[in-house]
Backbone of each chain as nested JSON, in Angstrom:
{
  "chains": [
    {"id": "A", "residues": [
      {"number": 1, "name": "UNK", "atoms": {"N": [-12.651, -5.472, 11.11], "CA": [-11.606, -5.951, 10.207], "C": [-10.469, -4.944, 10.127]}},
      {"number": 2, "name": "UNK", "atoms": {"N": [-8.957, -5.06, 9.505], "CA": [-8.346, -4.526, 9.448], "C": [-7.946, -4.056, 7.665]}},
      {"number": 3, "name": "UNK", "atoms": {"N": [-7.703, -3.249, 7.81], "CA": [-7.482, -3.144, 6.171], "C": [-6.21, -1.809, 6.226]}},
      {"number": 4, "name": "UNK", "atoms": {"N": [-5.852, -1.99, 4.965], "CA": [-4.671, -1.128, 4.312], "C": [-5.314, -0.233, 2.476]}},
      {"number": 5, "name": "UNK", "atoms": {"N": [-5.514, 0.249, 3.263], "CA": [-5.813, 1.397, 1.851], "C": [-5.144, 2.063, 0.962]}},
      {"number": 6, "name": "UNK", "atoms": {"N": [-5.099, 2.452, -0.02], "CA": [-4.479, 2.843, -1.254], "C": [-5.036, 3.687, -2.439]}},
      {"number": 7, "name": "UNK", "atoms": {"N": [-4.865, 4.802, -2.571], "CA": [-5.405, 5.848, -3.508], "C": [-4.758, 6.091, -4.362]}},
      {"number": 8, "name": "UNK", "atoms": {"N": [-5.17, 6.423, -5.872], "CA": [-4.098, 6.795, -6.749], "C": [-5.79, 7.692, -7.774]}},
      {"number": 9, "name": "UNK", "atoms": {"N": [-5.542, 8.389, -7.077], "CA": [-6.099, 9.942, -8.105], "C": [-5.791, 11.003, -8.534]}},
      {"number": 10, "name": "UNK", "atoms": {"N": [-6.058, 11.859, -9.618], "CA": [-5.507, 12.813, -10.342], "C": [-5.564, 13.828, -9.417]}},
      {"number": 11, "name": "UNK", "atoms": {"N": [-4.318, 14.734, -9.678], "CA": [-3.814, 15.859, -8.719], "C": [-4.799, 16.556, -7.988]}},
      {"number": 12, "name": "UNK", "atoms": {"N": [-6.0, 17.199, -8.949], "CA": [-7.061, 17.811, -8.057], "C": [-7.798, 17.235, -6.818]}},
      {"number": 13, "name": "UNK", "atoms": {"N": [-7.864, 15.962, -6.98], "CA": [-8.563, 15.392, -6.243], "C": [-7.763, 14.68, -4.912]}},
      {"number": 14, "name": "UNK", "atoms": {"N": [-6.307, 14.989, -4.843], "CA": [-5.487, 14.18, -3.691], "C": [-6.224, 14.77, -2.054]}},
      {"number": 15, "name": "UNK", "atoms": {"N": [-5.803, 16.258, -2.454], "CA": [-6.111, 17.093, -1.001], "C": [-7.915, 16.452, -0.544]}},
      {"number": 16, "name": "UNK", "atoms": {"N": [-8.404, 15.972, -0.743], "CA": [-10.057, 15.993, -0.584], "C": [-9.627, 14.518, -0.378]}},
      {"number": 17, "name": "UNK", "atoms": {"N": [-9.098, 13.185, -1.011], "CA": [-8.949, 12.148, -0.355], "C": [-8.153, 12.169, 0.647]}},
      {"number": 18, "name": "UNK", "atoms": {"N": [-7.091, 12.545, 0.797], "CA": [-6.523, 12.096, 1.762], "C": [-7.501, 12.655, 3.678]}},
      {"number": 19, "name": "UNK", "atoms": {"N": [-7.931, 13.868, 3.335], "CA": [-8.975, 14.349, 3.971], "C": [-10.118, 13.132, 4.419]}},
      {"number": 20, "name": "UNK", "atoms": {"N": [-10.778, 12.677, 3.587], "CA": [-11.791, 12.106, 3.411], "C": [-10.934, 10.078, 4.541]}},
      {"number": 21, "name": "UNK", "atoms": {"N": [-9.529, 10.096, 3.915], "CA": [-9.221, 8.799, 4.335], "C": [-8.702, 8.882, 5.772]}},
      {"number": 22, "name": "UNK", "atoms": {"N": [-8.408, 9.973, 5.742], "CA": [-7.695, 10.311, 7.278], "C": [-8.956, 10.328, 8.136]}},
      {"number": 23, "name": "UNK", "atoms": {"N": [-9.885, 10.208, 8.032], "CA": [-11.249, 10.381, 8.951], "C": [-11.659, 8.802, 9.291]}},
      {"number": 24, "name": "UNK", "atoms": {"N": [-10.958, 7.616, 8.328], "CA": [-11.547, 6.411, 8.817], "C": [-10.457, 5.732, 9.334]}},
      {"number": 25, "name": "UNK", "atoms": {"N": [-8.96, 6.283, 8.567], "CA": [-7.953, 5.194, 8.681], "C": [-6.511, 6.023, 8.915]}},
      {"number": 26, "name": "UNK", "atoms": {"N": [-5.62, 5.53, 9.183], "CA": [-3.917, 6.285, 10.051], "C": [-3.695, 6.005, 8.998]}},
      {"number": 27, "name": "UNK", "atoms": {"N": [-2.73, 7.07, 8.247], "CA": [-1.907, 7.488, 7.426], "C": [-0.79, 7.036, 7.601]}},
      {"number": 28, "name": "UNK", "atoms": {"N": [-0.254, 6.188, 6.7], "CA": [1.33, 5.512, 6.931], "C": [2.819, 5.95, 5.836]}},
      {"number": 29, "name": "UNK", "atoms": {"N": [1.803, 6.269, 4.834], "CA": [2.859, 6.305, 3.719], "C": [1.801, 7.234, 2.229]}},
      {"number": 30, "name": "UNK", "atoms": {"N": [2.656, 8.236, 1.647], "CA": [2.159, 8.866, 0.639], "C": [0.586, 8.595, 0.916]}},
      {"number": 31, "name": "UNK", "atoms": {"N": [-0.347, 7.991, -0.311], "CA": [-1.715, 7.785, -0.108], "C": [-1.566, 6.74, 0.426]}},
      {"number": 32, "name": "UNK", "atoms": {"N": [-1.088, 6.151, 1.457], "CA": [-1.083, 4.54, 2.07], "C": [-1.79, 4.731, 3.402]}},
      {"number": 33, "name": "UNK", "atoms": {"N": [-3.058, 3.841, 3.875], "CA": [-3.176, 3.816, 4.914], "C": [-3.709, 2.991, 5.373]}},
      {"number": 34, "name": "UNK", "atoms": {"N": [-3.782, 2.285, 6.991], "CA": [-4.017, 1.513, 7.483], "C": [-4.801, 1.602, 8.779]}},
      {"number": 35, "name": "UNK", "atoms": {"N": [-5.549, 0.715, 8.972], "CA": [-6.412, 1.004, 10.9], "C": [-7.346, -0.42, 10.783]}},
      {"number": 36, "name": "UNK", "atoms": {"N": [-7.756, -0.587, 11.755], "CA": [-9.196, -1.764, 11.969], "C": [-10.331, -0.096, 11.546]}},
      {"number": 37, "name": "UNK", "atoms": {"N": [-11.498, -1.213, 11.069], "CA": [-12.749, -0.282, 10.338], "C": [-14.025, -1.537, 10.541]}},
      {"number": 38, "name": "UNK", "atoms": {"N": [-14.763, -0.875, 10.876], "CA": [-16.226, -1.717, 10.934], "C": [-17.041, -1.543, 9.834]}},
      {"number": 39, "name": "UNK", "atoms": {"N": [-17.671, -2.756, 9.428], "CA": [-17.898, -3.153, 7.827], "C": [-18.401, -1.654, 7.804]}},
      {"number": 40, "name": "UNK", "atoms": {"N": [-19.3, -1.168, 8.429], "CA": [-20.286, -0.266, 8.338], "C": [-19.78, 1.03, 8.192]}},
      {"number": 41, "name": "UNK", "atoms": {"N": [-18.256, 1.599, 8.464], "CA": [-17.345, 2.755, 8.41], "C": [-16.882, 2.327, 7.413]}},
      {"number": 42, "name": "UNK", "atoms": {"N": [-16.645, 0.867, 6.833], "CA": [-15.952, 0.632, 5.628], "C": [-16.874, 1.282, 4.596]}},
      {"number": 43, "name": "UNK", "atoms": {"N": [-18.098, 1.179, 4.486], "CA": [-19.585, 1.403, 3.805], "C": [-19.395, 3.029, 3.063]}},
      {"number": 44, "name": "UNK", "atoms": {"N": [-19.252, 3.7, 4.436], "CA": [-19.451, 4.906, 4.242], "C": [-17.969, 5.417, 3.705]}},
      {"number": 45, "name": "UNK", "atoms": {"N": [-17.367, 4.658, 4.211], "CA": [-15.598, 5.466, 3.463], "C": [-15.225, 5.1, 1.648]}},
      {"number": 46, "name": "UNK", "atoms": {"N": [-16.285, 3.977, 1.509], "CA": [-16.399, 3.376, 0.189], "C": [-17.382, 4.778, -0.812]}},
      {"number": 47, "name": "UNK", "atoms": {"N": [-18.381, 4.807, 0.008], "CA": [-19.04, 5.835, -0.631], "C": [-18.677, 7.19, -1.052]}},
      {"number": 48, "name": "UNK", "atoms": {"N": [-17.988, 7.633, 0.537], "CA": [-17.419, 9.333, 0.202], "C": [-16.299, 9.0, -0.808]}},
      {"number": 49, "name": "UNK", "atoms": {"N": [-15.284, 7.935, -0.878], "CA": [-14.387, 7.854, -2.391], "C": [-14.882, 7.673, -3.127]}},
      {"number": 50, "name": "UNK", "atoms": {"N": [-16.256, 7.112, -3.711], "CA": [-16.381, 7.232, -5.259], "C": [-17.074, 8.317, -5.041]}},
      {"number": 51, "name": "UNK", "atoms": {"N": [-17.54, 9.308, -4.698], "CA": [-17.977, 10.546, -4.437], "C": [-17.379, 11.697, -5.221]}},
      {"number": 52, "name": "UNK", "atoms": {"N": [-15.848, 11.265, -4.358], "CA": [-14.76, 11.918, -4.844], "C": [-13.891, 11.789, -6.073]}},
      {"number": 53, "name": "UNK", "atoms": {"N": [-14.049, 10.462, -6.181], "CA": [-13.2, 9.916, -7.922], "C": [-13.974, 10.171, -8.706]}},
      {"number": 54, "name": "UNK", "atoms": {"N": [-13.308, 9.714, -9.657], "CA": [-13.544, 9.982, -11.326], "C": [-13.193, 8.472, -11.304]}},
      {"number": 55, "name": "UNK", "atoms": {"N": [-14.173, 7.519, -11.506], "CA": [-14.17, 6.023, -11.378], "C": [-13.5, 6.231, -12.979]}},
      {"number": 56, "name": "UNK", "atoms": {"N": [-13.229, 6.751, -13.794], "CA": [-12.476, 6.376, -14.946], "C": [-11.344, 6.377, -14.969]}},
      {"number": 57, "name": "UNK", "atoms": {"N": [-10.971, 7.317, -14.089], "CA": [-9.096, 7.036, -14.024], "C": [-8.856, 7.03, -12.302]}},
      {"number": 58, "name": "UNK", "atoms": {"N": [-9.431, 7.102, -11.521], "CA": [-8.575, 7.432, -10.009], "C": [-8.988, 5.581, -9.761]}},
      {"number": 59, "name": "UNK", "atoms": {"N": [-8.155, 5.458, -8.923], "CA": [-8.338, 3.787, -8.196], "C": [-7.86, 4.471, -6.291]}},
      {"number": 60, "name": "UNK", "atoms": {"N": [-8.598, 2.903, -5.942], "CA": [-8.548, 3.095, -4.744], "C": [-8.333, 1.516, -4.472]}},
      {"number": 61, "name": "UNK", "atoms": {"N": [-7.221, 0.877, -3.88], "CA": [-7.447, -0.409, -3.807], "C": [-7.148, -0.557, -1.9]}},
      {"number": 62, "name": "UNK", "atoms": {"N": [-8.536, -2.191, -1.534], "CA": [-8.34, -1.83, -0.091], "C": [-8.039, -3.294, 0.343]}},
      {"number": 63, "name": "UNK", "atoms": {"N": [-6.84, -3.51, 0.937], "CA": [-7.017, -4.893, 1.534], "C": [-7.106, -5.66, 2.303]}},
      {"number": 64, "name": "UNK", "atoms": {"N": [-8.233, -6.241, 2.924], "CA": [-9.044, -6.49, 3.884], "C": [-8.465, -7.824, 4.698]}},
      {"number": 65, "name": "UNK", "atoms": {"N": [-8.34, -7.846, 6.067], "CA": [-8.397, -9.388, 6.789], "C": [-8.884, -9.182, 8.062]}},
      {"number": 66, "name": "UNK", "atoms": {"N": [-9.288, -10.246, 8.338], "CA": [-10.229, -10.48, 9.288], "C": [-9.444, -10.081, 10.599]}},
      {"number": 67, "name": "UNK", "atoms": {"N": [-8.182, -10.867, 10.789], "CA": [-7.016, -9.85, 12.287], "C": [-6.172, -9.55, 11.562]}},
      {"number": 68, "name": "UNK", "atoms": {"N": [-5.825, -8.554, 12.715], "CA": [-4.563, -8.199, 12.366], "C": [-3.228, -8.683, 12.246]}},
      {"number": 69, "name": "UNK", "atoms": {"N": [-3.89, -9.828, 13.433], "CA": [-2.463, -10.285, 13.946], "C": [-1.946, -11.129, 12.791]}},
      {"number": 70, "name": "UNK", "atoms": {"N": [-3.205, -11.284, 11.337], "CA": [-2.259, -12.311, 10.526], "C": [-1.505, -11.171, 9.552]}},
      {"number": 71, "name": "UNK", "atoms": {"N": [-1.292, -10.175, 9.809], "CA": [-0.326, -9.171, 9.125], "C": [0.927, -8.731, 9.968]}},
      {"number": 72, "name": "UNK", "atoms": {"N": [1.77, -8.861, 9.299], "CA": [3.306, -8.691, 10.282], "C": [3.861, -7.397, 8.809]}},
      {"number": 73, "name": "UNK", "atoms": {"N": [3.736, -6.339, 9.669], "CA": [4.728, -4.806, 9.209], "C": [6.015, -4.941, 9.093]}},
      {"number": 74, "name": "UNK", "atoms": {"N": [6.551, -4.779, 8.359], "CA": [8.025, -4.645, 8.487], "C": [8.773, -3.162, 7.432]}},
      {"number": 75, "name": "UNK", "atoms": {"N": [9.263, -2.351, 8.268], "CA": [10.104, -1.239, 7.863], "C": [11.207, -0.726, 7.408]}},
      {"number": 76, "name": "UNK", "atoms": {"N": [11.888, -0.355, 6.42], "CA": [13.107, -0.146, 6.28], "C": [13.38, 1.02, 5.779]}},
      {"number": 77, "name": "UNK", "atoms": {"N": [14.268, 1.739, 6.174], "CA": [14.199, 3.097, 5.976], "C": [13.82, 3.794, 7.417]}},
      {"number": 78, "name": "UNK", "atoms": {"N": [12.878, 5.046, 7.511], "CA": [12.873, 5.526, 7.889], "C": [10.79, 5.213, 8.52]}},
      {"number": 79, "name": "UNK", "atoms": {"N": [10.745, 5.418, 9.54], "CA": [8.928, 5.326, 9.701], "C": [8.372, 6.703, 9.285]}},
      {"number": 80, "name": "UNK", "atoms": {"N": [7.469, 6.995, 8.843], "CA": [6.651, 7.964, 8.272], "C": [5.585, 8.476, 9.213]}},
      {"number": 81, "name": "UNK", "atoms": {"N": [5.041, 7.601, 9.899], "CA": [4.321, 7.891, 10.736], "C": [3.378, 6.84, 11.837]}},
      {"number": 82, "name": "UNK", "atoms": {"N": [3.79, 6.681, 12.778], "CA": [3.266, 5.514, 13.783], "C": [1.72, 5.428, 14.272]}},
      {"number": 83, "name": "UNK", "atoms": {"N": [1.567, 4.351, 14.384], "CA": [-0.24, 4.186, 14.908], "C": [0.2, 4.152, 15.953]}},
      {"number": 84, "name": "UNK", "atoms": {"N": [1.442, 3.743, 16.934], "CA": [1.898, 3.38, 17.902], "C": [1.518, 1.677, 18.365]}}
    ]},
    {"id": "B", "residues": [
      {"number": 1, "name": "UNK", "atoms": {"N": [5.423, -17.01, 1.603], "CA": [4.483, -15.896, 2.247], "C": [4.337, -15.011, 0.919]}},
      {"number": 2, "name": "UNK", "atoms": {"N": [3.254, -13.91, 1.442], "CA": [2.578, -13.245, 0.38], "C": [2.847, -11.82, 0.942]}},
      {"number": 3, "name": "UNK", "atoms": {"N": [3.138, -10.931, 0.187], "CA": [3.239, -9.181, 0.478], "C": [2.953, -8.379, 0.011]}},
      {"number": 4, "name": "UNK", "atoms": {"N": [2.807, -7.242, 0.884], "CA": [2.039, -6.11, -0.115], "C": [3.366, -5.173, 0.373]}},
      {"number": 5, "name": "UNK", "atoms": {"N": [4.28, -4.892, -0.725], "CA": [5.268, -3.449, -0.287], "C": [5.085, -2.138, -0.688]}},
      {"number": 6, "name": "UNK", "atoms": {"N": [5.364, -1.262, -0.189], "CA": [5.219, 0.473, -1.04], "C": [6.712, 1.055, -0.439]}},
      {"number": 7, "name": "UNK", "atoms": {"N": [7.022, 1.252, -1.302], "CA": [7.977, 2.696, -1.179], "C": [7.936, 3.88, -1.327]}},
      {"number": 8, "name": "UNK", "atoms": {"N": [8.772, 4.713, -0.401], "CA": [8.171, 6.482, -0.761], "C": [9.962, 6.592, -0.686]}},
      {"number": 9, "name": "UNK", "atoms": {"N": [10.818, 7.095, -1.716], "CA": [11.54, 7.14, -2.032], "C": [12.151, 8.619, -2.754]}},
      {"number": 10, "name": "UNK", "atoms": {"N": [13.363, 9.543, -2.703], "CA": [13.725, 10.85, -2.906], "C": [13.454, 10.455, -4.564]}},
      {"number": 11, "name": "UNK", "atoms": {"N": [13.087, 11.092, -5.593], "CA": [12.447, 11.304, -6.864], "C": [13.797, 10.576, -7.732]}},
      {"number": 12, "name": "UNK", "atoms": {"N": [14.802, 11.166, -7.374], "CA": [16.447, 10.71, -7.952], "C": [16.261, 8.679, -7.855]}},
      {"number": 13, "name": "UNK", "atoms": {"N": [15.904, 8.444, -7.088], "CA": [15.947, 7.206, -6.612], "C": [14.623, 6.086, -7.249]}},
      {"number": 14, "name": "UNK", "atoms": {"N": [13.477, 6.66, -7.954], "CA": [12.618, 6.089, -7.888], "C": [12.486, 4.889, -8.851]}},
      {"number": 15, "name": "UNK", "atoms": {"N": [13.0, 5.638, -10.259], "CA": [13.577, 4.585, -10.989], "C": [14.197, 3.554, -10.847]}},
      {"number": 16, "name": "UNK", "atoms": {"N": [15.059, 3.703, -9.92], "CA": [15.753, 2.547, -9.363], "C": [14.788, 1.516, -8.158]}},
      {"number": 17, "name": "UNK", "atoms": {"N": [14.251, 2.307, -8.132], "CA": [13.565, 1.61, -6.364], "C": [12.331, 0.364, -7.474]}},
      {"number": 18, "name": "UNK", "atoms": {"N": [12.123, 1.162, -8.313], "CA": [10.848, 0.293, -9.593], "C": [11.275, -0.097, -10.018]}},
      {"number": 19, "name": "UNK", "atoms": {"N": [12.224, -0.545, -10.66], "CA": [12.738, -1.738, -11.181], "C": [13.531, -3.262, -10.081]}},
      {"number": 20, "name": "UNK", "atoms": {"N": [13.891, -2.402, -9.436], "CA": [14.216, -3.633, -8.002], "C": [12.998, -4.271, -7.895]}},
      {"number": 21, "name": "UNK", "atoms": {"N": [11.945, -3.207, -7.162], "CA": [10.748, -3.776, -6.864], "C": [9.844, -5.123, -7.704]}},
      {"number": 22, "name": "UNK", "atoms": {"N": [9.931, -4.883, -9.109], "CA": [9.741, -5.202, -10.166], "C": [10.261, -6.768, -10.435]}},
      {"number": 23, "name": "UNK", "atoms": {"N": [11.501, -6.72, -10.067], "CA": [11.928, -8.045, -10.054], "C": [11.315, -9.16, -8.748]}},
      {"number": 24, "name": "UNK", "atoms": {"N": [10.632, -8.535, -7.879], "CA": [10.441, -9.387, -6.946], "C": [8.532, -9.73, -6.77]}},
      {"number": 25, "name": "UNK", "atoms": {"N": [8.177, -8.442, -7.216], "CA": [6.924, -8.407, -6.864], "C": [5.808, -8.165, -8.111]}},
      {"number": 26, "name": "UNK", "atoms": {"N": [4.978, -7.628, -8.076], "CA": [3.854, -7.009, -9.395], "C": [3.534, -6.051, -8.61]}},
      {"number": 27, "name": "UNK", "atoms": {"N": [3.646, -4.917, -9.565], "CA": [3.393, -3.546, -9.749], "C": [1.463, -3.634, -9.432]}},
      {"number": 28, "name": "UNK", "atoms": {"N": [1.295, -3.142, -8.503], "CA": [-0.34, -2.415, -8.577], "C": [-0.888, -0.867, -8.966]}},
      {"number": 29, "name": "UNK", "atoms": {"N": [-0.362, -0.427, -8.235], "CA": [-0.594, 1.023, -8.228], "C": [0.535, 1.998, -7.979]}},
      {"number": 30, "name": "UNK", "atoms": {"N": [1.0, 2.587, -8.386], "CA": [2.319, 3.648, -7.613], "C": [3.367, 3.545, -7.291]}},
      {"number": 31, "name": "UNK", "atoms": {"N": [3.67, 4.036, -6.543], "CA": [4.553, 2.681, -5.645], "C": [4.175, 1.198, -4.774]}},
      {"number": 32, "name": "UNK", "atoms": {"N": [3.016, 0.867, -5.221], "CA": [2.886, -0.305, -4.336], "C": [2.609, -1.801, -5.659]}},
      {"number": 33, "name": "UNK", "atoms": {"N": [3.54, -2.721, -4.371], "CA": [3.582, -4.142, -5.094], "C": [2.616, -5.329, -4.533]}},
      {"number": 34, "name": "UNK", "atoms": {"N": [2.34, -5.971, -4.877], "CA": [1.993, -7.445, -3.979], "C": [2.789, -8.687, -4.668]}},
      {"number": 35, "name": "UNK", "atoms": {"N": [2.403, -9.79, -3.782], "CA": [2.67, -10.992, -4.5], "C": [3.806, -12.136, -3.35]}},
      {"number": 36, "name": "UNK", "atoms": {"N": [3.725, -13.287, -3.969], "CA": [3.472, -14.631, -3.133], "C": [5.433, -14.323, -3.368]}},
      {"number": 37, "name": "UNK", "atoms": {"N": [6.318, -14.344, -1.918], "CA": [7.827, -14.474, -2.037], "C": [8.291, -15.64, -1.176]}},
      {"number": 38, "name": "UNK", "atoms": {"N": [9.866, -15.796, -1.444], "CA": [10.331, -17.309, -0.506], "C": [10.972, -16.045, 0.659]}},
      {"number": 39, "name": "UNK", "atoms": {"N": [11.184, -16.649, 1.799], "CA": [11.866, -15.791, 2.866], "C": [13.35, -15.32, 1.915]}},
      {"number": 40, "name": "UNK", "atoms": {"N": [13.895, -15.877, 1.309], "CA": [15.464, -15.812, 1.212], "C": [15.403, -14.39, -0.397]}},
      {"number": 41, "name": "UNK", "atoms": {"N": [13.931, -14.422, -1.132], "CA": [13.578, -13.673, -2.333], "C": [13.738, -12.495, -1.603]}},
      {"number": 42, "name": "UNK", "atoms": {"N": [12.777, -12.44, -0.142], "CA": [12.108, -11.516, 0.811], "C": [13.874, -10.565, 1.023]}},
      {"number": 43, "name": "UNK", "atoms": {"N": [14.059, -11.377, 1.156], "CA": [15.361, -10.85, 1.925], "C": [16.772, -10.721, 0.781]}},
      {"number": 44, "name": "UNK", "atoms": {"N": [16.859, -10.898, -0.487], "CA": [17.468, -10.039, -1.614], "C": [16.669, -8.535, -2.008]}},
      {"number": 45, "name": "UNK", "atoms": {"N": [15.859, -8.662, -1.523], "CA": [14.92, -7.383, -1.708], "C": [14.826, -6.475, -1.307]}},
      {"number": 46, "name": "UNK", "atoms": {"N": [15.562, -6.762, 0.812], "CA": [15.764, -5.665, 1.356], "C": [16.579, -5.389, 1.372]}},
      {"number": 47, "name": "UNK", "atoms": {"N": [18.035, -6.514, 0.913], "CA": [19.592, -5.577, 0.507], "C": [19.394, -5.026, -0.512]}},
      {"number": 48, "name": "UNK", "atoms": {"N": [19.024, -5.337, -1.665], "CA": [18.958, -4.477, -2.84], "C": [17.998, -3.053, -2.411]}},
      {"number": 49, "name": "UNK", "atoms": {"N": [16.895, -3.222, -1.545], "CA": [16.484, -2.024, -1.428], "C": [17.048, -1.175, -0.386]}},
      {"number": 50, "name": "UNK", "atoms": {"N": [18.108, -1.77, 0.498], "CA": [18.775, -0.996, 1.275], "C": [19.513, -0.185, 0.748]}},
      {"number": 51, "name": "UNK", "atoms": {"N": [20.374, -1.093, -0.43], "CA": [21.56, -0.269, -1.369], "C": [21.043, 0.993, -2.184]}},
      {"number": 52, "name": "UNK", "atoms": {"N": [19.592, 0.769, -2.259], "CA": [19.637, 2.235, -3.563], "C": [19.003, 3.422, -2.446]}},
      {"number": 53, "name": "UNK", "atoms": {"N": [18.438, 3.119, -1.229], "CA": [17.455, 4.097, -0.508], "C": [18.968, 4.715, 0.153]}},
      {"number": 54, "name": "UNK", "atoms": {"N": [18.111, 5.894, 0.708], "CA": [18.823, 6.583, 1.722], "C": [18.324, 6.706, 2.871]}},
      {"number": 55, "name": "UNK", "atoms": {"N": [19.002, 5.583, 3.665], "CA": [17.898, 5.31, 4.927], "C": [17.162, 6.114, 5.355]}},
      {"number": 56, "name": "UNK", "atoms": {"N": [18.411, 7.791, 5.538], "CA": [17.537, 8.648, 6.708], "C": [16.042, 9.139, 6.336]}},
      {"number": 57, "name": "UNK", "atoms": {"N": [15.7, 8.835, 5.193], "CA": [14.423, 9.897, 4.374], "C": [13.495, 9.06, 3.635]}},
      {"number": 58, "name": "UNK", "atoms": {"N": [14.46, 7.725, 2.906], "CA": [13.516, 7.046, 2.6], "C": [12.745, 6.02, 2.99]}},
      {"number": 59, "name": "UNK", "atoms": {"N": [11.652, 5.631, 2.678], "CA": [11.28, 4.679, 3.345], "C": [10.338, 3.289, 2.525]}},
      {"number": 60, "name": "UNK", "atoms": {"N": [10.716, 2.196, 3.029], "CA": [9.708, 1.013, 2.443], "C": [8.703, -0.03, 3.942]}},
      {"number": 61, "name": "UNK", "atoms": {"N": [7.823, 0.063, 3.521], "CA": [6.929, -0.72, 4.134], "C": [6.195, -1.811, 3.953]}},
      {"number": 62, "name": "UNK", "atoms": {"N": [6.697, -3.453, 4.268], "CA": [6.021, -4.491, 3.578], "C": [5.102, -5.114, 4.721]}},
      {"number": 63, "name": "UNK", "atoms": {"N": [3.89, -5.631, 4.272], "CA": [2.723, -6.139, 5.066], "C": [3.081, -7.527, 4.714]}},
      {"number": 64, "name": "UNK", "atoms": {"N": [2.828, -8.488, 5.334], "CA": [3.842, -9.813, 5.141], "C": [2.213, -10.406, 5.951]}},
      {"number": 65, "name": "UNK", "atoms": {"N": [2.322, -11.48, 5.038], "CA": [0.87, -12.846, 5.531], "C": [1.183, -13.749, 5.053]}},
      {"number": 66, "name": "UNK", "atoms": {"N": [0.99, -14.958, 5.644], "CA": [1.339, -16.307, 5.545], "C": [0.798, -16.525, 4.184]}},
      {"number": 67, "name": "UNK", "atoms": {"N": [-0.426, -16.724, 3.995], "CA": [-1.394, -17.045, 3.439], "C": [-2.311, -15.921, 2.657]}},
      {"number": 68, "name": "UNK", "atoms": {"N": [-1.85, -16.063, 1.62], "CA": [-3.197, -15.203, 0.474], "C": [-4.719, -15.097, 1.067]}},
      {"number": 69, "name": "UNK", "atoms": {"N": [-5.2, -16.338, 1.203], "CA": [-6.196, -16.18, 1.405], "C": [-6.896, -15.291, 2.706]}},
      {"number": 70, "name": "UNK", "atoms": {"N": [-5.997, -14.925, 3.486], "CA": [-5.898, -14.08, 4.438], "C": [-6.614, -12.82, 4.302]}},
      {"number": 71, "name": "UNK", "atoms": {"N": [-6.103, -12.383, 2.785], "CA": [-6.452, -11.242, 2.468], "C": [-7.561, -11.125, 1.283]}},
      {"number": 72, "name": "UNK", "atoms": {"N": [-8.156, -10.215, 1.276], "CA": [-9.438, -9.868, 0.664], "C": [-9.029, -8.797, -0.15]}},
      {"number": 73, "name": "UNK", "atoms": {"N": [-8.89, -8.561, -1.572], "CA": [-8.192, -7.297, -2.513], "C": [-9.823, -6.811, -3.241]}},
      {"number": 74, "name": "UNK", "atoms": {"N": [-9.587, -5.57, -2.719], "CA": [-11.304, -4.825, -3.623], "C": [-10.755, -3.875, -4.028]}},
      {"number": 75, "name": "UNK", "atoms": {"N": [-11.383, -3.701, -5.075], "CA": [-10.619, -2.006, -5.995], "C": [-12.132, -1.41, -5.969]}},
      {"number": 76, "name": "UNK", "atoms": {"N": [-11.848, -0.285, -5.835], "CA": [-12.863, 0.83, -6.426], "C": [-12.269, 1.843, -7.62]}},
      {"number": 77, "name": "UNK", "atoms": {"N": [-13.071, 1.819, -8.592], "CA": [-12.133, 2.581, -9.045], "C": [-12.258, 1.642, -10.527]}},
      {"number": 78, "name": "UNK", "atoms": {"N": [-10.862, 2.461, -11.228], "CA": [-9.963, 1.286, -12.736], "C": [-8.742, 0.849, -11.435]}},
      {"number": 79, "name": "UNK", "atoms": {"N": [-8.748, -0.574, -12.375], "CA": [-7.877, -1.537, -11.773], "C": [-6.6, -1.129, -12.595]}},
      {"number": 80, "name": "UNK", "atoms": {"N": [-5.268, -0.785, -12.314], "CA": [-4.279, -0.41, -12.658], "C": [-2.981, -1.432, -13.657]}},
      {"number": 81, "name": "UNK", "atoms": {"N": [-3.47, -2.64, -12.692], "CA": [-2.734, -3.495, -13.287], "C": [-3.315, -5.163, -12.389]}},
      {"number": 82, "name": "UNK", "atoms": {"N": [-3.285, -5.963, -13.595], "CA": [-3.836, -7.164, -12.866], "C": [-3.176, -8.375, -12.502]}},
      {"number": 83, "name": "UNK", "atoms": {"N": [-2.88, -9.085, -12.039], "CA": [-1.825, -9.705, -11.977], "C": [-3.019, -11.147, -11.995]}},
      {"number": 84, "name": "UNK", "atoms": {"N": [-3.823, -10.915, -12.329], "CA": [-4.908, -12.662, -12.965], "C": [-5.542, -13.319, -11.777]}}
    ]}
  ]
}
């Protein structure tokens, strides 16, 4: 599946997610990121973030579809960083 | 169609970039929006967000799908804001 990820945790804890997200998924934007993930890498990337949060205030929202191809990117500004 | 946008925007600008955003979409997390637009909404959104960004540095990124149901939304975490 393809998914787009999203972190929003308190300051201590950014450096250790983004760490932790950069190991399953390409980094696109601030905590934004995106890649194809197999349910089973999804599993374990689900786990090491609540690991890492404080499920009372950090969120992590992920949004999932089956291709990619039914997602169309579009940019304005400047790119941040390419999957190619 | 349905979108998920984020902006990463110079700090001077952000206020402005959230309230544009605001008019078109629902606020989730941070900088990021979702929600169901007409092509012609889609596209007051990127002149207005052309006018306040500064192309060379800033940047917006919208994931664009036909169809909601396309997508699968899971939070881990507190949910930030709900849109029902």
């Amino acid at each position: 599946m393809y998914v787009i990820a999203m972190y929003d945790v308190g300051e201590k804890r950014v450096g250790k997610m983004l760490k932790h997200m950069r190991r399953y998924l390409h980094w696109i934007q601030n905590s934004v990121f995106e890649g194809e993930i197999t349910e089973s890498k999804m599993e374990e990337l689900r786990i090491g973030a609540r690991y890492i949060m404080e499920e009372e205030s950090d969120s992590l929202i992920i949004f999932k579809t089956r291709q990619e191809k039914w997602l169309d990117k579009e940019i304005v500004g400047i790119e941040r960083s390419s999957i190619g």
